[in-house]
C-alpha positions in Angstrom: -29.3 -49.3 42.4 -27.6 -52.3 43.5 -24.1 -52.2 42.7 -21.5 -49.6 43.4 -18.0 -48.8 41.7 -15.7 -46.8 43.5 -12.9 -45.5 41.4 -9.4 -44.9 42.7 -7.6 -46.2 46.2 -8.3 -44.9 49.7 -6.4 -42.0 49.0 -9.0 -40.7 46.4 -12.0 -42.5 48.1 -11.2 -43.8 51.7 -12.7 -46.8 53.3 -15.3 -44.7 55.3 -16.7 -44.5 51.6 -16.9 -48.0 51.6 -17.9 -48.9 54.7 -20.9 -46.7 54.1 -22.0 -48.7 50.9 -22.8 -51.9 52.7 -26.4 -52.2 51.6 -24.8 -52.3 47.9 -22.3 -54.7 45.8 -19.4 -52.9 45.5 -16.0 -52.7 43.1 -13.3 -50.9 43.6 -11.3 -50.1 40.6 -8.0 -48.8 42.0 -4.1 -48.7 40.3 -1.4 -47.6 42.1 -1.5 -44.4 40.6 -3.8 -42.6 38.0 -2.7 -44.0 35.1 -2.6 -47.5 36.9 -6.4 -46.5 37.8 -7.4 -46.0 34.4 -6.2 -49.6 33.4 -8.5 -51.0 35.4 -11.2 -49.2 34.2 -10.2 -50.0 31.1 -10.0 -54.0 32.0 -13.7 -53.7 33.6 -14.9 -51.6 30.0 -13.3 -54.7 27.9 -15.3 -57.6 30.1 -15.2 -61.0 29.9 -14.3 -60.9 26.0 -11.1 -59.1 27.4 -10.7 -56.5 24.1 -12.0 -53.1 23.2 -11.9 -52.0 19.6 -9.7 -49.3 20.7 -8.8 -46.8 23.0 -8.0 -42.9 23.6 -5.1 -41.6 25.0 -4.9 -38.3 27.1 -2.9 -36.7 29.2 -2.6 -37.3 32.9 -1.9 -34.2 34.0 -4.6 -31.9 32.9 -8.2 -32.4 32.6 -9.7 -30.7 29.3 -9.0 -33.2 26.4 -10.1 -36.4 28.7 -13.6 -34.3 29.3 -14.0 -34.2 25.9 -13.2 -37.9 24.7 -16.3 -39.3 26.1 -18.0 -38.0 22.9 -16.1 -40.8 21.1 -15.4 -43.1 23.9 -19.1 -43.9 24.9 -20.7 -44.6 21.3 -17.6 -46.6 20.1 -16.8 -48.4 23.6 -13.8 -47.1 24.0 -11.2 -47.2 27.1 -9.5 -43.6 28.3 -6.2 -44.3 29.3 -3.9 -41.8 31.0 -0.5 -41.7 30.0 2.8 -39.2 30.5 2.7 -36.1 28.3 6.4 -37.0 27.1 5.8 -41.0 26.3 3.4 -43.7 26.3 3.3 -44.7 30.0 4.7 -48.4 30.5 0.8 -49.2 31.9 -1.1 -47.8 29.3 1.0 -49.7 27.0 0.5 -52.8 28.6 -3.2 -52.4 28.9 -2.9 -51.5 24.9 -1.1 -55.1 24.4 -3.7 -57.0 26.1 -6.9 -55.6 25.2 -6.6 -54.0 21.5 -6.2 -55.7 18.5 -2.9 -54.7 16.5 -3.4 -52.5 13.9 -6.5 -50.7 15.7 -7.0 -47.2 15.8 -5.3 -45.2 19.0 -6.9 -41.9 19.4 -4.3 -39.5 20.3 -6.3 -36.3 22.4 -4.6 -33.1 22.7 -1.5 -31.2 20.1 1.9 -31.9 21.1 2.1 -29.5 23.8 -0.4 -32.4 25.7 0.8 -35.2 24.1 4.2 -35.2 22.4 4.7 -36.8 19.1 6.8 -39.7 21.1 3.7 -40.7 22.3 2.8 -40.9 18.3 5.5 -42.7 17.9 5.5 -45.1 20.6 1.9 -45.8 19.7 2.6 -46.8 16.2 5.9 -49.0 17.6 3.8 -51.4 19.7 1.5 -52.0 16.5 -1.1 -50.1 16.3 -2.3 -46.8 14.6 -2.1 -43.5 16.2 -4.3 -40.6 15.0 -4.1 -37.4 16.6 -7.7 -34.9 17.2 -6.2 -32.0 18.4 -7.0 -27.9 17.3 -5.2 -24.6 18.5 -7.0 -24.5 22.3 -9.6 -26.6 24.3 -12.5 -26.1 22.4 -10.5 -26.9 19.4 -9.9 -29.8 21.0 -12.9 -30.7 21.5 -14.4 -29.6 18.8 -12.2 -32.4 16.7 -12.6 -35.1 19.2 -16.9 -34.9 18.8 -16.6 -34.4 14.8 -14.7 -37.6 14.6 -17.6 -39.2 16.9 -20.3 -37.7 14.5 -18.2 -38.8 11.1 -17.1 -42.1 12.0 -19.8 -43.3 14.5 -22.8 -41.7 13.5 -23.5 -40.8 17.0 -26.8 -38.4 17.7 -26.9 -34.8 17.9 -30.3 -34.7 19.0 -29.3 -32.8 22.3 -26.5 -30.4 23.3 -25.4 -30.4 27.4 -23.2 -27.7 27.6 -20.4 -27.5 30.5 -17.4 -25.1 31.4 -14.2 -25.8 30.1 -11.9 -24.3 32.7 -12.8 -26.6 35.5 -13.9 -30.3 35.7 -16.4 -31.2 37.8 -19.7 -30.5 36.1 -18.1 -31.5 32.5 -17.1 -34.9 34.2 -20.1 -36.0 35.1 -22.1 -34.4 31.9 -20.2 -36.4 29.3 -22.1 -39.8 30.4 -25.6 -37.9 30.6 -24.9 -36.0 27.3 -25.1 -39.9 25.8 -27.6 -40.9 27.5 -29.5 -38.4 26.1 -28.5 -38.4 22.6 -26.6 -36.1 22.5 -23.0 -34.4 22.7 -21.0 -32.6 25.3 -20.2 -29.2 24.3 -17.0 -27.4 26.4 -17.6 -23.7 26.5 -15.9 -20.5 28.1 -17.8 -19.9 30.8 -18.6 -16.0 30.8 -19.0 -15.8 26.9 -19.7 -18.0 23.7 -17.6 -15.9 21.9 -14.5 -17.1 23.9 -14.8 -20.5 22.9 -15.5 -19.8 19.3 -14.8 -23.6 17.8 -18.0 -24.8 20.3 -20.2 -22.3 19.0 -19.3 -23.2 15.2 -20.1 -26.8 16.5 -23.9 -25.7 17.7 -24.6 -23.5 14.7 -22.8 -26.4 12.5 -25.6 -28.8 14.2 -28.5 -26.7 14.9 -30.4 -28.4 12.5 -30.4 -31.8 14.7 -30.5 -30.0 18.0 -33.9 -30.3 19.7 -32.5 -29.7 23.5 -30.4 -27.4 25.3 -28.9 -28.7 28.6 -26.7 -26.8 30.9 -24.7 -28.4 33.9 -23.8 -26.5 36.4 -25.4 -22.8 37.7 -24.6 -19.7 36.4 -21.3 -19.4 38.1 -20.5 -22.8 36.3 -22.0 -21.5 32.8 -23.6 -18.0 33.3 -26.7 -16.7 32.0 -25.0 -15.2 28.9 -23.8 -18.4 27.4 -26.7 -19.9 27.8 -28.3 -16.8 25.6 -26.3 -17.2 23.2 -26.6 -21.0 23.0 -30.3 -20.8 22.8 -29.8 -17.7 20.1 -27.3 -19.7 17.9 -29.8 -22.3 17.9 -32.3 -20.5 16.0 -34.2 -19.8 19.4 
């Protein structure tokens, strides 16, 4: 590796962090707050052409539904902004103005109980098309957002990495991998399949295309059971 990018201020990574990086080029992609933050990852995603085709919005305050869009961010190149739950944030709308065509897609993650329908609204004001991937919990959730990645993209199914959906961590760092692999991340309840019933429809919906099985995390991340039943609804 030679370059580094740190993402947040010195409040999320302090300048100790940095200071230890010397041996490497390093960027700092920092806002003022989160949603601020996810603007300039957005800016660095669009390059020196300055657009993205589009962009997926999710809420700021909870994790679940921004773990699951990097199924349709990474194969379509697409930025995750943050925005409030009750309105498009006056930052992420910006960032929509100077990097998306009018009239593109916006991807709208979560029901309206994460992202109200004056987000919809607002979305479709400054020009551009809003369409909401949401189902009754999570996994439904998440289940949407990967269809629409398999349907309009044509992205791989060739691995599954599966990762808890009650905490981020493992999840966060999976989504990336899961791509690289060619493949999807799967959200799942942690202690049973059967809890997260929309992700297990996705693998048996897929198990035709699945050739790996990857689980991130230890078995008090993903226990032993749901890995069982993975490998079981998978034909083994």
């Amino acid at each position: 590796a030679t370059d580094v990018v740190l993402l947040g201020g010195e409040a999320a990574l302090s300048a100790a962090v940095e200071n230890a990086l010397s041996d490497y080029e390093v960027t700092r992609l920092a806002g003022s707050g989160r949603v601020e933050t996810s603007v300039e990852v957005a800016e660095a995603l669009a390059g020196e052409d300055g657009e993205v085709p589009g962009a997926i919005l999710v809420r700021a305050d909870a994790f679940p539904d921004a773990l699951a869009a990097s199924n349709l961010a990474i194969p379509n190149g697409l930025p995750i902004l943050l925005t409030g739950s009750s309105g498009l944030d006056a930052a992420a709308e910006a960032a929509l103005d100077d990097l998306v065509a009018d009239g593109a897609v916006v991807y709208l993650a979560g029901g309206t109980a994460a992202l109200t329908e004056q987000v919809a609204t607002d979305v479709a004001a400054a020009g551009f098309v809003p369409k909401r991937l949401s189902g009754a919990s999570r996994y439904a959730t998440a289940a949407a957002i990967t269809q629409e990645a398999l349907t309009t993209t044509g992205a791989s199914f060739g691995s599954a990495m599966l990762a808890s959906g009650t905490n981020f961590p493992d999840a966060l760092t999976a989504g990336p991998a899961a791509a690289q692999l060619g493949g999807m991340l799967v959200l799942v309840d942690p202690g049973s399949l059967d809890a997260s019933p929309e992700s297990r429809s996705l693998l048996s919906a897929n198990a035709g295309s699945i050739r790996r099985l990857f689980i991130a995390g230890g078995t008090a991340a993903v226990s032993q059971a749901v890995q069982d039943q993975a490998v079981a609804v998978l034909g083994g």
